[in-house]
Backbone bond lengths (Angstrom), bond angles and torsions (degrees), N, CA, C in turn:
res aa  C-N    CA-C-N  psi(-1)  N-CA   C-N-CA  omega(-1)  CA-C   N-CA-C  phi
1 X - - - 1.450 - - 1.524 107.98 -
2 X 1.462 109.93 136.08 1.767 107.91 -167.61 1.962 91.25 -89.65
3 X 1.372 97.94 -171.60 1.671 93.91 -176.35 1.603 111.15 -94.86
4 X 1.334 97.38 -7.84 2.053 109.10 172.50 1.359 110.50 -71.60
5 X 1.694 131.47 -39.41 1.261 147.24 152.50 1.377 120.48 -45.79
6 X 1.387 127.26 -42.83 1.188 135.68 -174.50 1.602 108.57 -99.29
7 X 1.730 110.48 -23.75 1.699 83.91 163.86 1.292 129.81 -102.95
8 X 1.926 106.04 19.30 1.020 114.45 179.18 1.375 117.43 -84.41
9 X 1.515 80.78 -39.99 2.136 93.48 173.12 1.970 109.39 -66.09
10 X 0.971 94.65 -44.27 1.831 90.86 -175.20 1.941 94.44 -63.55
11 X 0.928 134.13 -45.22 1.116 150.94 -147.21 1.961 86.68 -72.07
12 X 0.928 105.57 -59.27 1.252 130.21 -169.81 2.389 103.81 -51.52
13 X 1.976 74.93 -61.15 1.820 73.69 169.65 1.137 121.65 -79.85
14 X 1.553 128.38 -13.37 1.527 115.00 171.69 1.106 127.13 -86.02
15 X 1.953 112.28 10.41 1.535 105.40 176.64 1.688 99.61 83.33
16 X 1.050 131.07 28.12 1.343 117.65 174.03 2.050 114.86 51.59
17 X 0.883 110.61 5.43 1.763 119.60 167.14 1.232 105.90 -70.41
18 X 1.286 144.90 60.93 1.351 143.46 -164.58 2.002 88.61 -128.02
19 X 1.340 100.40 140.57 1.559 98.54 169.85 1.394 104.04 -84.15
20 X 1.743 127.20 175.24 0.999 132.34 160.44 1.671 115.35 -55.25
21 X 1.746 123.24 -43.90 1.351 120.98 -144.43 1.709 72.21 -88.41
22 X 1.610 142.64 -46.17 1.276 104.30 -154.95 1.721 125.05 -72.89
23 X 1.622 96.86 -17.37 1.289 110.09 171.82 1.632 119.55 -72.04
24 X 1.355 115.27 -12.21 1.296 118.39 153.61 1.358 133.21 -78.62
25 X 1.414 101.85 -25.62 1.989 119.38 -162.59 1.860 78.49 -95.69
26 X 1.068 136.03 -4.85 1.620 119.11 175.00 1.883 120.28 -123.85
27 X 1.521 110.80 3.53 1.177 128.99 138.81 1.348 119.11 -105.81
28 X 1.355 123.60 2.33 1.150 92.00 137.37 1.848 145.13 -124.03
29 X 1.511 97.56 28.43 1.417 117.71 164.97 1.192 133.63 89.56
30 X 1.994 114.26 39.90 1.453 140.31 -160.87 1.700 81.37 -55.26
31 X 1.208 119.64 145.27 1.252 123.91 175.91 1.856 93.21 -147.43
32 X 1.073 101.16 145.31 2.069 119.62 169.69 1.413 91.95 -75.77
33 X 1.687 79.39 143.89 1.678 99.43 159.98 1.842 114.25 -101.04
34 X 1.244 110.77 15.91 1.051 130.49 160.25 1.884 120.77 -45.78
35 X 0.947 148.12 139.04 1.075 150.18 -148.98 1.539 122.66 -11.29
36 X 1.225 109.88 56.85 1.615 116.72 173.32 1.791 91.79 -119.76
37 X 0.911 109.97 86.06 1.786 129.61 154.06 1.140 84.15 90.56
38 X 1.146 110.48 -129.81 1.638 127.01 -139.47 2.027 101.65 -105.45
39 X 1.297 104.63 -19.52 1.438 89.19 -162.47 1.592 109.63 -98.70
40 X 1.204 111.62 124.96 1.501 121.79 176.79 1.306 110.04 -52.76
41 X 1.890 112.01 162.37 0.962 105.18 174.69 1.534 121.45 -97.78
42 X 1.495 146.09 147.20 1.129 150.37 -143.97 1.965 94.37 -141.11
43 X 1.523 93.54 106.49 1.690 89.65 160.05 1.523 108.50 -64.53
44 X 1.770 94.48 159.48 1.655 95.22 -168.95 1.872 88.35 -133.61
45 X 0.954 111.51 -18.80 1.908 121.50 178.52 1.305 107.83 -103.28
46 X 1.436 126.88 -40.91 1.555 118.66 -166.51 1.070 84.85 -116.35
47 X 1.890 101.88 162.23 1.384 109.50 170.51 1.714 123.78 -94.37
48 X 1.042 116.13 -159.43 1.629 95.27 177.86 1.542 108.90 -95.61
49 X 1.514 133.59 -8.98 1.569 107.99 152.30 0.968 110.70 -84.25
50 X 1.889 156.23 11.16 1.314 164.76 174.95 1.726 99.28 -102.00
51 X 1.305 117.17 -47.31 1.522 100.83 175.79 1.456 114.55 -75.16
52 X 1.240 131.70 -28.00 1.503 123.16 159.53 1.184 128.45 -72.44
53 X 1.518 119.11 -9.48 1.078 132.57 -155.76 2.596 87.81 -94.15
54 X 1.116 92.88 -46.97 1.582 108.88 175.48 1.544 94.55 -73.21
55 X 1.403 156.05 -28.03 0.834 145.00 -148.13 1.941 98.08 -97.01
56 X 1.313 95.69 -32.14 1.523 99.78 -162.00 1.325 95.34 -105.16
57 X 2.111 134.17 -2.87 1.042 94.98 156.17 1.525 115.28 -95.20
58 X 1.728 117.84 -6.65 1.525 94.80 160.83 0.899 129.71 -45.17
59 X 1.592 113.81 -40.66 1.728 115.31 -145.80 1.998 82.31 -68.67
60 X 1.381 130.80 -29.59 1.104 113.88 -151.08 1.696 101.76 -83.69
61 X 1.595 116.18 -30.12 1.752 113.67 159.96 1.281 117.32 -71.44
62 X 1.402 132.46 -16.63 1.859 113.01 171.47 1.392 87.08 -123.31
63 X 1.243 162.96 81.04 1.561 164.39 157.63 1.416 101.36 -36.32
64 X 1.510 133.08 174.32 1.296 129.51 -162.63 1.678 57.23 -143.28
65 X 2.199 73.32 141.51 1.318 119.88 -171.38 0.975 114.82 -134.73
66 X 1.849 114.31 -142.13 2.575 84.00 150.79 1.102 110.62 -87.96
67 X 1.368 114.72 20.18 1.888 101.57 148.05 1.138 134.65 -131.59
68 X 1.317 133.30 158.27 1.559 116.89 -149.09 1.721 103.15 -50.49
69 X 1.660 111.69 162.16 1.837 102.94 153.44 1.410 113.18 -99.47
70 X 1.014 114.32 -164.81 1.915 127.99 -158.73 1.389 71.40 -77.01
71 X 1.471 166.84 -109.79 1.272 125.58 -108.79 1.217 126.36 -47.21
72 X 2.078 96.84 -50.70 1.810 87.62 -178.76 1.180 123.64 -56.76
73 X 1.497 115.59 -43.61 1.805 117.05 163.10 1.332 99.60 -45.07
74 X 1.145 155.34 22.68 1.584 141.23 151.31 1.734 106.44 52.74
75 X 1.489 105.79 48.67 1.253 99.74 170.61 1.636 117.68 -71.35
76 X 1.081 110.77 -32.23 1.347 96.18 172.28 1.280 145.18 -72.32
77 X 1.260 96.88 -18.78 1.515 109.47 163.42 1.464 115.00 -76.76
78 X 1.359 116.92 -18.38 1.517 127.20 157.40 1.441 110.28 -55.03
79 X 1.386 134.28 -68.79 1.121 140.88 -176.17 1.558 121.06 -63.89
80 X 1.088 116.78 -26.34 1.762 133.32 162.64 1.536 93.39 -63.82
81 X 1.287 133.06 -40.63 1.762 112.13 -156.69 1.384 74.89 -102.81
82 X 1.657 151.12 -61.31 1.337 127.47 175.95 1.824 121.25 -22.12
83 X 1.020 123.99 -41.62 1.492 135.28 -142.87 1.768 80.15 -94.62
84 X 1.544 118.32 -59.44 1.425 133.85 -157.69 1.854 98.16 -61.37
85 X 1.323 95.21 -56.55 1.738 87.61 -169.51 1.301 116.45 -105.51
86 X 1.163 140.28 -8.61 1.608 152.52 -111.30 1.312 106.77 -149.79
87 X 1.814 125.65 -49.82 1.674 121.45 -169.09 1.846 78.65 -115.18
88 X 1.752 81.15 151.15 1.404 108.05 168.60 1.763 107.90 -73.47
89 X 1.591 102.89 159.64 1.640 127.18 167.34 1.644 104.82 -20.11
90 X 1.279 110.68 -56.09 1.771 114.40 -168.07 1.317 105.89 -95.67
91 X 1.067 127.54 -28.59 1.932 110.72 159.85 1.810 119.60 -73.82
92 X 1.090 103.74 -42.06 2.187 83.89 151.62 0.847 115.49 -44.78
93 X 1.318 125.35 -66.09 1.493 134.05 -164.43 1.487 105.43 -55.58
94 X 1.095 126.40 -25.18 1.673 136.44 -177.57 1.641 93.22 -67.83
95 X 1.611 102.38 -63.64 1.138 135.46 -152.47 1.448 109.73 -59.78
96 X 1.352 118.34 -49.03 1.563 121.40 159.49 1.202 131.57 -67.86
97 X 1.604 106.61 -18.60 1.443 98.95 -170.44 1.819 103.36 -95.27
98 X 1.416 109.39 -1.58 1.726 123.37 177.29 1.516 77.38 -68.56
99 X 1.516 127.89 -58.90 1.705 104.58 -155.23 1.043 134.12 -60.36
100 X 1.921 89.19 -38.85 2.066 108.27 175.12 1.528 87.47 -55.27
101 X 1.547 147.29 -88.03 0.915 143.42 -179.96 1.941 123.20 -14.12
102 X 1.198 111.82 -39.99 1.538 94.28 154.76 1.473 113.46 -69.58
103 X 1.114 123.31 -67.33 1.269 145.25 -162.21 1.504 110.94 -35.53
104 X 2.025 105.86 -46.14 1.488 109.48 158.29 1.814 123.54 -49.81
105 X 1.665 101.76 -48.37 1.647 113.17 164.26 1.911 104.34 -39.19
106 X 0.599 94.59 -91.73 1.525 98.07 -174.98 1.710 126.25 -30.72
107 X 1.372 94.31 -36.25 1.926 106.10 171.79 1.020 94.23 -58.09
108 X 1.719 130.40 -50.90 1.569 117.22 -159.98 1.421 118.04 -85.06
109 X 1.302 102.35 16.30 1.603 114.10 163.55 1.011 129.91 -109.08
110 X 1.412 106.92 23.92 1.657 123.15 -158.17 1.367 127.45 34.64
111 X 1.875 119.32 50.83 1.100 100.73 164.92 1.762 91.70 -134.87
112 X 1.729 116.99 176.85 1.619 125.27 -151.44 1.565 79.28 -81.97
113 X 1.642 128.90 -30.66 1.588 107.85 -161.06 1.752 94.95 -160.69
114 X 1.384 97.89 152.87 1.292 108.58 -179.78 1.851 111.63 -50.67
115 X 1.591 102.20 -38.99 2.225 102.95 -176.01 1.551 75.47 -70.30
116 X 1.426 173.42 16.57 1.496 145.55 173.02 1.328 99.85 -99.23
117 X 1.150 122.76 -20.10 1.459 121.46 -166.75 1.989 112.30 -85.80
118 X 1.677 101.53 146.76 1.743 102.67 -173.32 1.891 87.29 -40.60
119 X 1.262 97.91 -178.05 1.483 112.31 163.85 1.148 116.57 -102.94
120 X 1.415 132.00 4.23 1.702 146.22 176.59 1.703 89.33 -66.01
121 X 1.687 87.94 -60.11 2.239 94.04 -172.77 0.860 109.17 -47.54
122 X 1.824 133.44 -48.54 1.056 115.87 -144.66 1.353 86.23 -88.20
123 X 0.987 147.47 -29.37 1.354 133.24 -167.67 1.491 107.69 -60.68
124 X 1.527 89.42 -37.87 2.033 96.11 -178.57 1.519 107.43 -51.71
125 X 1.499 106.07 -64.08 1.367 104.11 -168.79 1.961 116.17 -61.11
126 X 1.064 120.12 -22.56 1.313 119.86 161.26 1.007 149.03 -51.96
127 X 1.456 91.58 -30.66 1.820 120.39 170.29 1.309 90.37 -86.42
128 X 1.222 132.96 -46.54 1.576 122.27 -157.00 2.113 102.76 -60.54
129 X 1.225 96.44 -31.14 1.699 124.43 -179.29 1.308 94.41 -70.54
130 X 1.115 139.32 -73.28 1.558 134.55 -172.43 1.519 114.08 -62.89
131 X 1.234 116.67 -27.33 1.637 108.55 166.60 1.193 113.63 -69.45
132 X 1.170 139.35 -21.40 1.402 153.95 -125.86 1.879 103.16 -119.57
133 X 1.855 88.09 -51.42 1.520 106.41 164.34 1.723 116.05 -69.43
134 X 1.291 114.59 -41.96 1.470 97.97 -171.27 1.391 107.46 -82.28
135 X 1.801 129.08 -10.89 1.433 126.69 -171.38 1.760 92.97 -91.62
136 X 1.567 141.37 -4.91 0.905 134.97 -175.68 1.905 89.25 -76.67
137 X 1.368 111.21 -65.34 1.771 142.54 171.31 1.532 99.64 -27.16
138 X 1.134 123.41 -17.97 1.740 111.41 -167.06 1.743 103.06 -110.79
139 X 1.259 91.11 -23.64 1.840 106.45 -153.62 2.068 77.85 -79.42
140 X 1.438 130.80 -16.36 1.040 129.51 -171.82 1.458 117.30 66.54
141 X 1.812 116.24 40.57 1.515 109.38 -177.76 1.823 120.63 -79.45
142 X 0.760 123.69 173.75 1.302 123.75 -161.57 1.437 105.71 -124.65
143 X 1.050 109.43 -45.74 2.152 107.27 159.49 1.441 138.81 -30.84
144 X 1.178 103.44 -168.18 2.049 86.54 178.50 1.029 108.26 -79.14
145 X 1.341 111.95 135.33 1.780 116.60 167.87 1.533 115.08 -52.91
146 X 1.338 102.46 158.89 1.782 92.39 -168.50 1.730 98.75 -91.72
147 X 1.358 99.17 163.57 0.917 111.31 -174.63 1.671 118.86 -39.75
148 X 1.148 124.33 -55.29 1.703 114.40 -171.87 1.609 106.66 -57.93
149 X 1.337 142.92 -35.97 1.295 127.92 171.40 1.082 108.27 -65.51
150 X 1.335 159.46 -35.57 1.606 163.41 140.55 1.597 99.52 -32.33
151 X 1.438 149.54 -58.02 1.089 142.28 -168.57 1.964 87.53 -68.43
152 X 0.686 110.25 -56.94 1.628 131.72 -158.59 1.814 97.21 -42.68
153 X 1.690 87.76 -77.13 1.631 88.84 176.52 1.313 117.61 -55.53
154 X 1.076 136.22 -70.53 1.448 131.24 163.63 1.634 129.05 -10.40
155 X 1.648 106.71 -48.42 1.417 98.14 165.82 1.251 124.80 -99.58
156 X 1.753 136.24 22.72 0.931 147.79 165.49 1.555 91.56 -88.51
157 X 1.410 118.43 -72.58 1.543 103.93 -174.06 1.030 116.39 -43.05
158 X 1.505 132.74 -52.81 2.077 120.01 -154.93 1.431 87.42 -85.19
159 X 1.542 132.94 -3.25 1.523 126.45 174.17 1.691 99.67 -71.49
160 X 1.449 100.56 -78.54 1.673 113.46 176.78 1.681 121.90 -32.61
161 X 1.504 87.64 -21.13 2.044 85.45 -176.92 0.953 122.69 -131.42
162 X 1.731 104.82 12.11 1.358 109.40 154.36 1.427 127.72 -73.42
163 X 1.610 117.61 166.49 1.419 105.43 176.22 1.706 121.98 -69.48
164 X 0.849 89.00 -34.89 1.435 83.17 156.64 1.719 145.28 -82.08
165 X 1.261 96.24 -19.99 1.856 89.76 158.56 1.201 106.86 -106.12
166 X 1.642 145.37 6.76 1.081 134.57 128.37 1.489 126.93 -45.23
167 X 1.131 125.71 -46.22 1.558 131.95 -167.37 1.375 104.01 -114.53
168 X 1.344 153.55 -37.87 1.180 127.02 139.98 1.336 141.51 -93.39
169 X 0.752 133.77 -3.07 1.465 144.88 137.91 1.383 132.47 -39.11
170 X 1.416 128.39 -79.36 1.135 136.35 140.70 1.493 122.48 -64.17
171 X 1.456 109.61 153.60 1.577 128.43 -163.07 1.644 77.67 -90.62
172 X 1.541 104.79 127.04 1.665 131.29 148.78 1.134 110.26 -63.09
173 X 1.397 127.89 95.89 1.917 121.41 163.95 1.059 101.55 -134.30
174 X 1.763 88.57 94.65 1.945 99.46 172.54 1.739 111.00 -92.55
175 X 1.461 111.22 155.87 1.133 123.91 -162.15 1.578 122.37 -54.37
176 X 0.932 123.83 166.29 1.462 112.78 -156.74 1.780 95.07 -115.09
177 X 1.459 117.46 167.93 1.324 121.20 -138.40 2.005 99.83 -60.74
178 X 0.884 120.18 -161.89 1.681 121.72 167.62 1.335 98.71 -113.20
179 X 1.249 115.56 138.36 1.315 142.75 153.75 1.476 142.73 -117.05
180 X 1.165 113.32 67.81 1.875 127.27 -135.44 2.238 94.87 -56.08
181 X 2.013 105.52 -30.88 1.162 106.39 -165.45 1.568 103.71 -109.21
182 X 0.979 117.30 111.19 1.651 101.01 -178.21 2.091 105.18 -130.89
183 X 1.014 93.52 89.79 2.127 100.29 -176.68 1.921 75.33 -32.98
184 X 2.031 61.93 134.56 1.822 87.95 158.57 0.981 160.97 -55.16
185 X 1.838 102.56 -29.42 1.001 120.19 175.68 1.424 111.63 -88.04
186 X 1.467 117.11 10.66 1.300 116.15 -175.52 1.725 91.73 -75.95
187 X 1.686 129.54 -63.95 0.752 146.95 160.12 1.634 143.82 -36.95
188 X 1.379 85.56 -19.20 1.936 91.01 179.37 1.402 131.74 80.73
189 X 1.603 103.12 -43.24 1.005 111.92 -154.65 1.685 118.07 -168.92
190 X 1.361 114.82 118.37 1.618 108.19 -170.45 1.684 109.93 -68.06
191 X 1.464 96.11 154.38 1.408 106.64 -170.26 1.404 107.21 -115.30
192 X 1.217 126.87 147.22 1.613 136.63 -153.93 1.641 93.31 -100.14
């Protein structure tokens, strides 16, 4: 699957809510420095309780099933190099302050951070975020989307175009051989 195919289909399930910079940061080929030789990968936008903190709420929108979830696909390290090179000054700033904004969710549940909490809560409070997101979506506002459709899309894309939710995730059906001459009647019928 090329990445014009795959952001047509994600594009397709998110309702067209896609920002400009992520549809740029995925034509133009944010890739991890995650297992290419020797050098680890290093958030450069989040910090390291903010990059686990994004890591564990992907894992909680694509969960590993029998196939890996967005952590092992290294979505977050997807969304760290989105955030780093890809969104402008005022979508970080959106973008971080969605996390402090969980992170407040979670204080009022008495725990220090949203990863401390059972995973029943966090699921609670996520849904409470997605109702919240689709009643923003109905009311027809025109402003920034709130934060959980931005976490949302984001880890569907570096999910969908990673190698791993490319190849196990989605069904591989690559094109079948060329045949420049094919009699007509094999076919029926010309194709546009």
């Amino acid at each position: 699957m090329d990445r014009r195919t795959a952001l047509h289909r994600i594009g397709i399930l998110m309702g067209g809510t896609l920002s400009a910079s992520t549809i740029a940061g995925v034509l133009g080929g944010c890739t991890s420095g995650s297992g290419t030789g020797d050098i680890p990968f290093k958030a450069r936008t989040l910090t390291q309780g903010r990059d686990e903190l994004v890591a564990t709420l992907s894992e909680l929108i694509i969960p590993e099933t029998d196939t890996p979830g967005a952590r092992a696909a290294l979505v977050h390290e997807f969304i760290d190099n989105m955030l780093t090179d890809w969104y402008d000054e005022p979508e970080v700033e959106e973008f971080l302050a969605g996390l402090t904004d969980v992170e407040r969710r979670a204080q009022e549940r008495g725990a220090q951070s949203f990863t401390d909490l059972d995973m029943d809560i966090q699921v609670e409070i996520l849904t409470q975020m997605e109702a919240e997101a689709e009643a923003w979506s109905e009311n027809g506002e025109t402003e920034t989307p709130p934060f959980f459709r931005t976490i949302k899309s984001l880890t569907l894309f570096g999910y969908y175009t990673s190698e791993v939710g490319a190849t196990q995730e989605l069904r591989v059906n690559p094109m079948g051989i060329y045949r420049a001459d094919i009699p007509f009647d094999e076919i029926g019928r010309a194709w546009a």
